[in-house]
Biopython code that builds the backbone (N, CA, C, O; Angstrom):
import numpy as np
from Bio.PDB.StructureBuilder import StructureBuilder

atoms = [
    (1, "UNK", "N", (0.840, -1.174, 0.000)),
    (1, "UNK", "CA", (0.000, 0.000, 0.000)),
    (1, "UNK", "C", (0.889, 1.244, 0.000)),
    (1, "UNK", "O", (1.965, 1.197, 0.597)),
    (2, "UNK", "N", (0.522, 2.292, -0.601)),
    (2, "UNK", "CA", (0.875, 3.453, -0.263)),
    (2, "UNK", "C", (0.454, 4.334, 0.862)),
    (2, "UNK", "O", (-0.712, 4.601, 1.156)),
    (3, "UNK", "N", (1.813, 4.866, 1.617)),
    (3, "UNK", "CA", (1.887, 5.877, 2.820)),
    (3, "UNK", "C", (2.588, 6.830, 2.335)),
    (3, "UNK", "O", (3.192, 6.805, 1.263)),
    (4, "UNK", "N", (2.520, 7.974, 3.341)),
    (4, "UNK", "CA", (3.756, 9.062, 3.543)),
    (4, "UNK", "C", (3.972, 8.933, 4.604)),
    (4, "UNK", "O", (3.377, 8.445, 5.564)),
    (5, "UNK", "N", (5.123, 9.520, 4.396)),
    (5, "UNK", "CA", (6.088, 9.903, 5.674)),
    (5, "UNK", "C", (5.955, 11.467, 6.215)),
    (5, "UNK", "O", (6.134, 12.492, 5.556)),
    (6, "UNK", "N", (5.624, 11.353, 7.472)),
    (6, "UNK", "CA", (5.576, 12.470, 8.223)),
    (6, "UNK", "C", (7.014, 12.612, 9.412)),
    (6, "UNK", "O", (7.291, 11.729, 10.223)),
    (7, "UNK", "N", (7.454, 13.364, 9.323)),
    (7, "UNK", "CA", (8.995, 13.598, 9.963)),
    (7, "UNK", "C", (9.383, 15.058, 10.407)),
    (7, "UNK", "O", (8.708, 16.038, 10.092)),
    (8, "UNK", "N", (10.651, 15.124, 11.246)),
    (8, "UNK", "CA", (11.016, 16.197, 10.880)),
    (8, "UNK", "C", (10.528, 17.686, 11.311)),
    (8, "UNK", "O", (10.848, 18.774, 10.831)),
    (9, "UNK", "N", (9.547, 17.331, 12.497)),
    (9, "UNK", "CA", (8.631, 18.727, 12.826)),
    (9, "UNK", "C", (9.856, 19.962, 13.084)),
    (9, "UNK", "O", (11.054, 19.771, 13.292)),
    (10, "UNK", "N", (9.347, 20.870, 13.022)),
    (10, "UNK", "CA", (9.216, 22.482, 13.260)),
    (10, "UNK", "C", (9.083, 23.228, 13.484)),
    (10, "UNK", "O", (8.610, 23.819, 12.513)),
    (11, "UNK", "N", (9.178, 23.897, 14.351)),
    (11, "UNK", "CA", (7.742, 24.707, 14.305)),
    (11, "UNK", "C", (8.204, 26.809, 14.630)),
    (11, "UNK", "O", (8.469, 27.634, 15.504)),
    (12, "UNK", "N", (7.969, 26.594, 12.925)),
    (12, "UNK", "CA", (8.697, 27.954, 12.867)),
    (12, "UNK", "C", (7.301, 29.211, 12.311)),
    (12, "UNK", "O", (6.634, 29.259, 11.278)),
    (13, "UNK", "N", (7.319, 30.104, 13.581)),
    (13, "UNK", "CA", (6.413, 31.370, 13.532)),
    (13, "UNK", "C", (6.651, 32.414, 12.818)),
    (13, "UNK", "O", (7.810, 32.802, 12.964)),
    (14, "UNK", "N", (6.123, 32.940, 12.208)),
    (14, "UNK", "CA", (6.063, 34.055, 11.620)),
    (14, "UNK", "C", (6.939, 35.272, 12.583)),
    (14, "UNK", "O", (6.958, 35.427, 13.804)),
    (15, "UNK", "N", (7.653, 36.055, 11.453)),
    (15, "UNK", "CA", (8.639, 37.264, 11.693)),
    (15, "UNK", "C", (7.359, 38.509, 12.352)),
    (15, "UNK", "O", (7.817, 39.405, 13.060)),
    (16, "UNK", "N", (6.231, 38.500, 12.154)),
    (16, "UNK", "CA", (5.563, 39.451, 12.564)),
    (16, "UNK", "C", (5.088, 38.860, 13.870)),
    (16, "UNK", "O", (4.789, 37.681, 14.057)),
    (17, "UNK", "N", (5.049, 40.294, 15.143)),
    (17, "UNK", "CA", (5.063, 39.411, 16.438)),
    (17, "UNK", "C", (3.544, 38.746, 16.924)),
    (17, "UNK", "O", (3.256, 37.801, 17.660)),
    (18, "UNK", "N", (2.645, 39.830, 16.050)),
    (18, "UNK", "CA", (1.404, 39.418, 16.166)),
    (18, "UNK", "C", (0.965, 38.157, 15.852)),
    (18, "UNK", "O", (0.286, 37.474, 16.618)),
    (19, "UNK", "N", (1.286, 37.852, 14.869)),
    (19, "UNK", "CA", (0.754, 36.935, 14.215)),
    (19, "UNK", "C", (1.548, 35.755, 14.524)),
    (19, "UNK", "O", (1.062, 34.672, 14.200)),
    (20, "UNK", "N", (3.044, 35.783, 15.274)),
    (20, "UNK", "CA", (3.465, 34.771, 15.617)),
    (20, "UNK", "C", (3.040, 34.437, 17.005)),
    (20, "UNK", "O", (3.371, 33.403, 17.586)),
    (21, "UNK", "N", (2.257, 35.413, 17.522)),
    (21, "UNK", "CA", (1.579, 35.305, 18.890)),
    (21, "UNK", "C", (0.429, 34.650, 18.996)),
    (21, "UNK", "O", (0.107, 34.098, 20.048)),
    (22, "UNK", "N", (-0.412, 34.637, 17.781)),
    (22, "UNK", "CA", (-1.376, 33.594, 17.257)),
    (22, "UNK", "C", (-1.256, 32.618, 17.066)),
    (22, "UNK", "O", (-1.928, 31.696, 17.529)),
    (23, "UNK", "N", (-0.009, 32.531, 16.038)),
    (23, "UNK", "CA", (0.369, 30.733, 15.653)),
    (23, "UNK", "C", (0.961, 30.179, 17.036)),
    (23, "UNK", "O", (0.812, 28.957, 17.012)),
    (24, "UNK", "N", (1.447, 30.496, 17.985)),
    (24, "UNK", "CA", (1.735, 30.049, 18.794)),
    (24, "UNK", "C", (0.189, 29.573, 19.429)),
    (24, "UNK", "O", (-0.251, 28.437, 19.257)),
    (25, "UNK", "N", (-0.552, 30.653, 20.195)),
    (25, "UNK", "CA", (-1.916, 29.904, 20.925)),
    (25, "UNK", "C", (-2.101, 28.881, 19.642)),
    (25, "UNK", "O", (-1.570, 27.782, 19.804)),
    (26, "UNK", "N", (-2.541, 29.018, 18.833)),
    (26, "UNK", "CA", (-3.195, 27.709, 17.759)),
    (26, "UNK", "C", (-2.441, 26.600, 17.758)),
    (26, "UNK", "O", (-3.014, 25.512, 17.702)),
    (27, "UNK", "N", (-1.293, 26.655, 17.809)),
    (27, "UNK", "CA", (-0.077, 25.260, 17.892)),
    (27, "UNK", "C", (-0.692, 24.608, 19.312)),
    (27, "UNK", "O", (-1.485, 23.673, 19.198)),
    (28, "UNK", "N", (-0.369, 25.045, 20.511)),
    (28, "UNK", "CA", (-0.765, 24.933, 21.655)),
    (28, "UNK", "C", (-2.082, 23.859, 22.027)),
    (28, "UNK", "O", (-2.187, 22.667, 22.316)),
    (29, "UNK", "N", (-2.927, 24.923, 21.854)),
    (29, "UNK", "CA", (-4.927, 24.853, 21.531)),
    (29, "UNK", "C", (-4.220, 23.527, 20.797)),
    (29, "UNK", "O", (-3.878, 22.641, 21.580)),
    (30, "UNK", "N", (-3.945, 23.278, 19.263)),
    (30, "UNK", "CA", (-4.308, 21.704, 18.920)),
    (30, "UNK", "C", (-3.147, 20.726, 19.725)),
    (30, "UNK", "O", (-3.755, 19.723, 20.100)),
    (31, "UNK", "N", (-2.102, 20.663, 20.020)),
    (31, "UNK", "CA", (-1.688, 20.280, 21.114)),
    (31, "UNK", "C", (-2.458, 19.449, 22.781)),
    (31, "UNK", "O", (-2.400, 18.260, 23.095)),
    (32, "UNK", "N", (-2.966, 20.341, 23.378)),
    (32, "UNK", "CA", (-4.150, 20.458, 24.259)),
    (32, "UNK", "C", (-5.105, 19.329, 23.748)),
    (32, "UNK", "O", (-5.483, 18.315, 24.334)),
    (33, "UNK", "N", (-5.481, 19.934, 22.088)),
    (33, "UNK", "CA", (-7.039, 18.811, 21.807)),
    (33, "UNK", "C", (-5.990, 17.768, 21.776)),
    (33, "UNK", "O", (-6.033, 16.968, 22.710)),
    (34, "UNK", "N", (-5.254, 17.644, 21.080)),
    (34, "UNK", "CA", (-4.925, 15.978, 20.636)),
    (34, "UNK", "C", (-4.300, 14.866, 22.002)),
    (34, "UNK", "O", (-4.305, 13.636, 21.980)),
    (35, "UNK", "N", (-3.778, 15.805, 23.161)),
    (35, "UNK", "CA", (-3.555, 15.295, 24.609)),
    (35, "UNK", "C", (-4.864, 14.929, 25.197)),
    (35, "UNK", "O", (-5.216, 14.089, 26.026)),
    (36, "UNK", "N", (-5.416, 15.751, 24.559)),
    (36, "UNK", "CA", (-6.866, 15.505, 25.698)),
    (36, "UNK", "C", (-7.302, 13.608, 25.566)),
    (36, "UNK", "O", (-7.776, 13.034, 26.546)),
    (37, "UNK", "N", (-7.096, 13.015, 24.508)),
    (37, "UNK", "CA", (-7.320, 12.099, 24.197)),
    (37, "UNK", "C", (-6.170, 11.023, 24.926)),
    (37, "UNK", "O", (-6.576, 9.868, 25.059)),
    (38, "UNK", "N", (-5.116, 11.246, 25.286)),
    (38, "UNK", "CA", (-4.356, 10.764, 26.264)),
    (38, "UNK", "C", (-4.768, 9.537, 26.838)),
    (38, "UNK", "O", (-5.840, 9.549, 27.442)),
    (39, "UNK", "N", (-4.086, 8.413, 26.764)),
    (39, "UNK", "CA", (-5.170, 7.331, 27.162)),
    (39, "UNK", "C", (-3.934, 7.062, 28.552)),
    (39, "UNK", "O", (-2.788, 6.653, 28.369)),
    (40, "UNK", "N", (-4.371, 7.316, 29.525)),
    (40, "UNK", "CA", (-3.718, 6.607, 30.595)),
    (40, "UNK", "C", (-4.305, 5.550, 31.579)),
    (40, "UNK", "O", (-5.522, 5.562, 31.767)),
    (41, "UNK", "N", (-3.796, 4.955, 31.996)),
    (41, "UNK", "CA", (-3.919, 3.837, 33.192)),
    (41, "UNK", "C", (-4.690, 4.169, 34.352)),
    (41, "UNK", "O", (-5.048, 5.328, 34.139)),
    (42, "UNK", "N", (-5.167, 3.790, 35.508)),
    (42, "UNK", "CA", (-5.290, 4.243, 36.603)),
    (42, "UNK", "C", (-4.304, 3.711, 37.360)),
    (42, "UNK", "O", (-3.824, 2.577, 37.374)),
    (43, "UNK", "N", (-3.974, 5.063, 38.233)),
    (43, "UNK", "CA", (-3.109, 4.636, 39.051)),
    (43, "UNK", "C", (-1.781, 5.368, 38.311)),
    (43, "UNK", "O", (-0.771, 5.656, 38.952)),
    (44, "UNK", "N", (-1.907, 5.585, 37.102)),
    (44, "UNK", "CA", (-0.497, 5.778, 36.250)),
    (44, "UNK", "C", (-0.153, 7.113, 36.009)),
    (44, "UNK", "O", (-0.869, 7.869, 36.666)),
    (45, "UNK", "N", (0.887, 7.835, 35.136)),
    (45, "UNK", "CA", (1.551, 8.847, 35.299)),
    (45, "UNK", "C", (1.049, 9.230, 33.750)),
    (45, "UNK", "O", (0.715, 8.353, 32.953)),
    (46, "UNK", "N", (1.040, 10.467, 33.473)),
    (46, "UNK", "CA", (1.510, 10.828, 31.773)),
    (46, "UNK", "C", (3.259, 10.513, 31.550)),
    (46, "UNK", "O", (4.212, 10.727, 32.299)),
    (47, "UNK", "N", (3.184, 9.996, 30.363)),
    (47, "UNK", "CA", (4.477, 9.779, 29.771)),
    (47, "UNK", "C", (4.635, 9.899, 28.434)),
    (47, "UNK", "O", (3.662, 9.996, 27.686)),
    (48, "UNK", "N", (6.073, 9.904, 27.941)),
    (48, "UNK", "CA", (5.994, 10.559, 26.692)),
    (48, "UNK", "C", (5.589, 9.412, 25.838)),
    (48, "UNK", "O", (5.283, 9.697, 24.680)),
    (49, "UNK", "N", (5.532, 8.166, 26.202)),
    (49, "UNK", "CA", (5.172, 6.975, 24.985)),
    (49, "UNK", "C", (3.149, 6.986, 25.096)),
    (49, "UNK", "O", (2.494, 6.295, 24.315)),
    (50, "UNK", "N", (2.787, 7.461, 25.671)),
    (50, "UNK", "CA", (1.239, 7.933, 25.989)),
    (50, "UNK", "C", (0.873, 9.100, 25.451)),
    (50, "UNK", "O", (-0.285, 9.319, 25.096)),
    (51, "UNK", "N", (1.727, 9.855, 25.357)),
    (51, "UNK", "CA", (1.442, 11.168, 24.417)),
    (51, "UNK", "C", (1.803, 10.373, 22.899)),
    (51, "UNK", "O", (0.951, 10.012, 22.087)),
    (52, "UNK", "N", (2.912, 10.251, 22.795)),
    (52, "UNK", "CA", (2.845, 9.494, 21.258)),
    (52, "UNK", "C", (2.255, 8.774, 20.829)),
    (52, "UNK", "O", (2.414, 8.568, 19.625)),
    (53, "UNK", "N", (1.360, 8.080, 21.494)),
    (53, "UNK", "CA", (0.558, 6.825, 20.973)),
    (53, "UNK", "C", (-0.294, 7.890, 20.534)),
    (53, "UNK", "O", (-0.498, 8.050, 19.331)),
    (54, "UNK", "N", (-1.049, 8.977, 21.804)),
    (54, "UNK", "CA", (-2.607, 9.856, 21.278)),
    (54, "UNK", "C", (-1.986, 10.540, 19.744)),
    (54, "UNK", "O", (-2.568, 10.526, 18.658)),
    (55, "UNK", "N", (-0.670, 11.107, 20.052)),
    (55, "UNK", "CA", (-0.603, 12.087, 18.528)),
    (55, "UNK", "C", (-0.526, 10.997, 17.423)),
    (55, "UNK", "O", (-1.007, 11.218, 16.312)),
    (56, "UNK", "N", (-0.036, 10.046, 17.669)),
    (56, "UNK", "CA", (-0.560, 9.096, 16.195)),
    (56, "UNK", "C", (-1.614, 8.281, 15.782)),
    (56, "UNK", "O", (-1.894, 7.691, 14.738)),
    (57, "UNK", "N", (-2.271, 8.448, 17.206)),
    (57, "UNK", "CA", (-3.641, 8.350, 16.442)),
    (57, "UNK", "C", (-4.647, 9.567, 15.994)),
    (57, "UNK", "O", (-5.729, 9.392, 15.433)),
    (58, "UNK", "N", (-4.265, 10.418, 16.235)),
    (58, "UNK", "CA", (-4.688, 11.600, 15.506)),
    (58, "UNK", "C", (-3.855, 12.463, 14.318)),
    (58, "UNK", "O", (-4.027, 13.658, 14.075)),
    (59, "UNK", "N", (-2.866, 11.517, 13.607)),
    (59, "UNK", "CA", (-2.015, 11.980, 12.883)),
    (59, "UNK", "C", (-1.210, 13.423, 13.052)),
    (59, "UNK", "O", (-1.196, 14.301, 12.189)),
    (60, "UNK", "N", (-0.426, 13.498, 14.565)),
    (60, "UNK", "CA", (-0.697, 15.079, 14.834)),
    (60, "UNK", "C", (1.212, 14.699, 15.250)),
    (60, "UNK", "O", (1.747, 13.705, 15.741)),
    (61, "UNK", "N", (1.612, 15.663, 14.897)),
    (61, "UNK", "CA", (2.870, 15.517, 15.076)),
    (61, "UNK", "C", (3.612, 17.086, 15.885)),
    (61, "UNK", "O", (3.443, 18.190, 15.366)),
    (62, "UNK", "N", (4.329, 16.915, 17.055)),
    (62, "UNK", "CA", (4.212, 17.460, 17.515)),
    (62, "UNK", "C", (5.859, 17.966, 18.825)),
    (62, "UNK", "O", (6.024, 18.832, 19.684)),
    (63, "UNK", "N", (6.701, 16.842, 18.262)),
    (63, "UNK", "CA", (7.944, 16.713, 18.848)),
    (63, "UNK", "C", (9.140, 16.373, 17.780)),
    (63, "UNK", "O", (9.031, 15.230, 17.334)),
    (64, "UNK", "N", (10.174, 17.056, 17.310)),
    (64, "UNK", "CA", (10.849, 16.449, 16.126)),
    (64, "UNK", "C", (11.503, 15.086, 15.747)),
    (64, "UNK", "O", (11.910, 14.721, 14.644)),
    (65, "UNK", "N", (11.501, 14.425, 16.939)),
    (65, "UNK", "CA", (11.421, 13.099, 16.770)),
    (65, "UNK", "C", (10.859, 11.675, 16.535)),
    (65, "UNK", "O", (11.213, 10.534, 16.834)),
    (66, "UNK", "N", (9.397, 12.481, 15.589)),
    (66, "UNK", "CA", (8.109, 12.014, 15.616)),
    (66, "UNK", "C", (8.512, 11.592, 14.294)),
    (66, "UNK", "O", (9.385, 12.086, 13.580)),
    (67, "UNK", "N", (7.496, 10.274, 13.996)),
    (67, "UNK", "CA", (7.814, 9.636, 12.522)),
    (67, "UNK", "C", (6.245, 9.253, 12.462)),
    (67, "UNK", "O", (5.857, 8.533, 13.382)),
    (68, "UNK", "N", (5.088, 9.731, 11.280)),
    (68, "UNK", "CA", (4.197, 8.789, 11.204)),
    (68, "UNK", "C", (4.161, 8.721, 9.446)),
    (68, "UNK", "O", (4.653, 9.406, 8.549)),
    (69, "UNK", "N", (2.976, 7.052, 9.537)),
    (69, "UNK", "CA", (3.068, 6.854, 8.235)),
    (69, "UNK", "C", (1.735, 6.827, 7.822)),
    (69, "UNK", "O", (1.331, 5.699, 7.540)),
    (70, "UNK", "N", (0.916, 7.761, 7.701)),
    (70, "UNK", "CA", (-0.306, 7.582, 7.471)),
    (70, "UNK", "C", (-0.287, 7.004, 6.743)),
    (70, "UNK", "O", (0.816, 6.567, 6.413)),
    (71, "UNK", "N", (-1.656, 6.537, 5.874)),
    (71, "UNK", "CA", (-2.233, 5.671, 4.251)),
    (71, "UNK", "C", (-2.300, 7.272, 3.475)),
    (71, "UNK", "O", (-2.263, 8.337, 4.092)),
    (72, "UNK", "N", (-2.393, 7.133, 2.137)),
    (72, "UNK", "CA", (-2.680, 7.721, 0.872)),
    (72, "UNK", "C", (-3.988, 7.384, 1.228)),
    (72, "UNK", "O", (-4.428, 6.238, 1.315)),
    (73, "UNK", "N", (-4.858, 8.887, 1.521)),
    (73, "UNK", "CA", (-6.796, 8.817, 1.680)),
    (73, "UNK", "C", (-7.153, 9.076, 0.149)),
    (73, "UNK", "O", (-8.330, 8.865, -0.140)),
    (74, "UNK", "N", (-6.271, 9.523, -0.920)),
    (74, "UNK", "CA", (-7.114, 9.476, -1.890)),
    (74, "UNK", "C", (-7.138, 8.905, -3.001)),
    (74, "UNK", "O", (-7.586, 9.306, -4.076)),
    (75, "UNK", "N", (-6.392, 7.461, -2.588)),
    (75, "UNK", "CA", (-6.462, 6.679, -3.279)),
    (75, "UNK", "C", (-7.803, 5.134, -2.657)),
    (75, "UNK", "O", (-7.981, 4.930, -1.456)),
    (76, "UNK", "N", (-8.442, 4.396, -3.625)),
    (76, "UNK", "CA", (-9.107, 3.704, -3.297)),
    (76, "UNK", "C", (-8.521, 2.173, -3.141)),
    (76, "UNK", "O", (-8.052, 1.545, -4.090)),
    (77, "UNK", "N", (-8.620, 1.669, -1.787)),
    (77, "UNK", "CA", (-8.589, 0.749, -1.473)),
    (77, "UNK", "C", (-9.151, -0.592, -1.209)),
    (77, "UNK", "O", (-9.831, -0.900, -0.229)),
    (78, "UNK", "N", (-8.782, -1.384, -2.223)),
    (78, "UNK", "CA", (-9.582, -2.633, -2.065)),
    (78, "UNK", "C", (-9.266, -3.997, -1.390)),
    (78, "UNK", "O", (-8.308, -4.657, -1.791)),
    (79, "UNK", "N", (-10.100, -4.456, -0.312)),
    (79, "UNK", "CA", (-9.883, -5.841, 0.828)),
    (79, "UNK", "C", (-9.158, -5.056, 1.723)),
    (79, "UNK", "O", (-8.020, -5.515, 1.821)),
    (80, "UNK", "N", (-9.344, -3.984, 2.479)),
    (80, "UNK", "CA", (-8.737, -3.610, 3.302)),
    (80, "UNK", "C", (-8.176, -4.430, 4.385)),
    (80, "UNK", "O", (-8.834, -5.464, 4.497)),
    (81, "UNK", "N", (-7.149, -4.351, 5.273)),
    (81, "UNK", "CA", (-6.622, -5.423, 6.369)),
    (81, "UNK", "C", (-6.005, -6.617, 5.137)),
    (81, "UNK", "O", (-5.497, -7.379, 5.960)),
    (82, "UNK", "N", (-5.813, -7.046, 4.267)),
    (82, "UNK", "CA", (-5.238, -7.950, 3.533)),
    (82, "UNK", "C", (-4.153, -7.448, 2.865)),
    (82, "UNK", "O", (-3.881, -6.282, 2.580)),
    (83, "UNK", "N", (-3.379, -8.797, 2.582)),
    (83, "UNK", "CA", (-1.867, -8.768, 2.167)),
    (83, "UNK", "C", (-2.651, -7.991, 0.387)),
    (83, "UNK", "O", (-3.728, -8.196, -0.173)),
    (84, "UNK", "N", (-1.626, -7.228, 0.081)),
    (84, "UNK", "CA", (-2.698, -6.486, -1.387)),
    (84, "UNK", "C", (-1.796, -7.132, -2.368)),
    (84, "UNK", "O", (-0.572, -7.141, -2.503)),
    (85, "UNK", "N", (-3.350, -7.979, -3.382)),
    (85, "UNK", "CA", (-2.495, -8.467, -4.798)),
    (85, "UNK", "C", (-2.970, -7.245, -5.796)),
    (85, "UNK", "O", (-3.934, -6.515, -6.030)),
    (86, "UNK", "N", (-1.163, -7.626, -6.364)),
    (86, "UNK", "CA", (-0.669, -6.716, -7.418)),
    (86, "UNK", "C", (-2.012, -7.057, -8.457)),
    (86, "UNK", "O", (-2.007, -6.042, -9.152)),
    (87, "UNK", "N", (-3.146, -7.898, -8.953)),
    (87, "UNK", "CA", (-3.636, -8.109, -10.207)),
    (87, "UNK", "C", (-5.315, -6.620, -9.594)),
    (87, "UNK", "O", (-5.931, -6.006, -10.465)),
    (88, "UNK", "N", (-5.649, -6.417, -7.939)),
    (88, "UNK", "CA", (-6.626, -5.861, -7.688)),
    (88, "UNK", "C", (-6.021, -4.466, -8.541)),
    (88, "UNK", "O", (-6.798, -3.990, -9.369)),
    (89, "UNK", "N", (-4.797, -3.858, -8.388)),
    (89, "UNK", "CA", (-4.279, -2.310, -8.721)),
    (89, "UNK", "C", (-3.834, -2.366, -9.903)),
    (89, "UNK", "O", (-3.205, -3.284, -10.430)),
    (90, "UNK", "N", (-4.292, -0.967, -10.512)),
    (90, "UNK", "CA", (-3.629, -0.485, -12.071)),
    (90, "UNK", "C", (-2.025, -0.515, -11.981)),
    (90, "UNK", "O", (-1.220, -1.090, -12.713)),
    (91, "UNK", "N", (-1.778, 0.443, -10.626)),
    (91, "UNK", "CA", (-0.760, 0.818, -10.914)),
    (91, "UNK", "C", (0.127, -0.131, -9.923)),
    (91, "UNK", "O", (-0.465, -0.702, -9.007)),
    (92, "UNK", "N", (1.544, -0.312, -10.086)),
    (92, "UNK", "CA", (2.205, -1.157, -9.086)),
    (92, "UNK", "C", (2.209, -0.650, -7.672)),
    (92, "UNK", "O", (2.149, 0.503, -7.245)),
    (93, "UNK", "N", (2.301, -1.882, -7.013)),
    (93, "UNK", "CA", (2.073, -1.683, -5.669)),
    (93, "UNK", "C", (3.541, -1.978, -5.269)),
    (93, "UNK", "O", (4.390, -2.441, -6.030)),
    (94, "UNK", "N", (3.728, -1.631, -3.909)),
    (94, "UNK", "CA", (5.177, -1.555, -2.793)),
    (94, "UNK", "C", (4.134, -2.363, -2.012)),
    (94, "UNK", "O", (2.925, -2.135, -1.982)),
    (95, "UNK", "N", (5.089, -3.772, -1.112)),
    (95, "UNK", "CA", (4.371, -4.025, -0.260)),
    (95, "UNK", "C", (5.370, -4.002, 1.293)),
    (95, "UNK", "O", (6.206, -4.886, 1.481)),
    (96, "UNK", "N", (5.236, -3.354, 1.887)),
    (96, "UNK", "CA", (6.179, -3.264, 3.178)),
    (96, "UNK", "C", (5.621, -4.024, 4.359)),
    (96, "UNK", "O", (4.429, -4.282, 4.526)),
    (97, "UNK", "N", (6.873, -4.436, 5.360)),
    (97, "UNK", "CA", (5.940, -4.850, 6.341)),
    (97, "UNK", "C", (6.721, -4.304, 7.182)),
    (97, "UNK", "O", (7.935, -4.193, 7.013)),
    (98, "UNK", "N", (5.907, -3.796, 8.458)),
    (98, "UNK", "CA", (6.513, -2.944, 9.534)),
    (98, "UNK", "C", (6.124, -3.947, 10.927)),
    (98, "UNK", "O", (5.098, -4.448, 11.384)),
    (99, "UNK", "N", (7.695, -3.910, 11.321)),
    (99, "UNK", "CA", (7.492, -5.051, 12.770)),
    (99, "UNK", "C", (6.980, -4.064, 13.769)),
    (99, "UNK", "O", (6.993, -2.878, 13.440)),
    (100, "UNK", "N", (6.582, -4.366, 14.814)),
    (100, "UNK", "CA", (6.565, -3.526, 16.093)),
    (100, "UNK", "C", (7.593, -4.193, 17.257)),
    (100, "UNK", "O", (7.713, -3.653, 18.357)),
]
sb = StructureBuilder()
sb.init_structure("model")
sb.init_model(0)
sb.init_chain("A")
sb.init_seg("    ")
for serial, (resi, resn, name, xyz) in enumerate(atoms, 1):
    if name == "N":
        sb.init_residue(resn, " ", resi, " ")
    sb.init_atom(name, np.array(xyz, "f"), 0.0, 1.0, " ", f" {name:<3s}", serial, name[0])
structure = sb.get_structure()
């Protein structure tokens, strides 16, 4: 299947102070939403492998040592969850497999 690669964050504000005073609250604010989802334990602590799990499931990247691989949404996918044969696609397929 086809992914991209998300890498490499940034997070560079605008030369004007106003407006880099904005992009800052807005960075923040979605920050905030995508923590809010934070799945912790009871009994347990926030940690940084609990924040990374929530930002990749919200495709939200947010520390420069962040790697995600979303899917290609605008391409159509057929037998989803299955190993993909090359005869379902026009065009050639890559088939990768990612261990955990």
């Amino acid at each position: 299947m086809y992914h991209k690669l998300l890498y490499s964050f940034q997070f560079t504000p605008s030369s004007n102070p106003r407006t880099a005073t904005k992009q800052k609250q807005r960075f923040e604010r979605s920050v905030r939403r995508v923590l809010k989802d934070e799945n912790i334990n009871p009994g347990g602590t926030s940690s940084t492998s609990t924040k990374l799990a929530a930002a990749r499931k919200r495709k939200f990247l947010f520390l420069d040592s962040q790697k995600l691989r979303p899917r290609v949404k605008h391409l159509h996918y057929k037998k989803s969850g299955l190993i993909p044969d090359q005869d379902d696609y026009n065009a050639r397929i890559l088939l990768m497999i990612v261990q955990n």
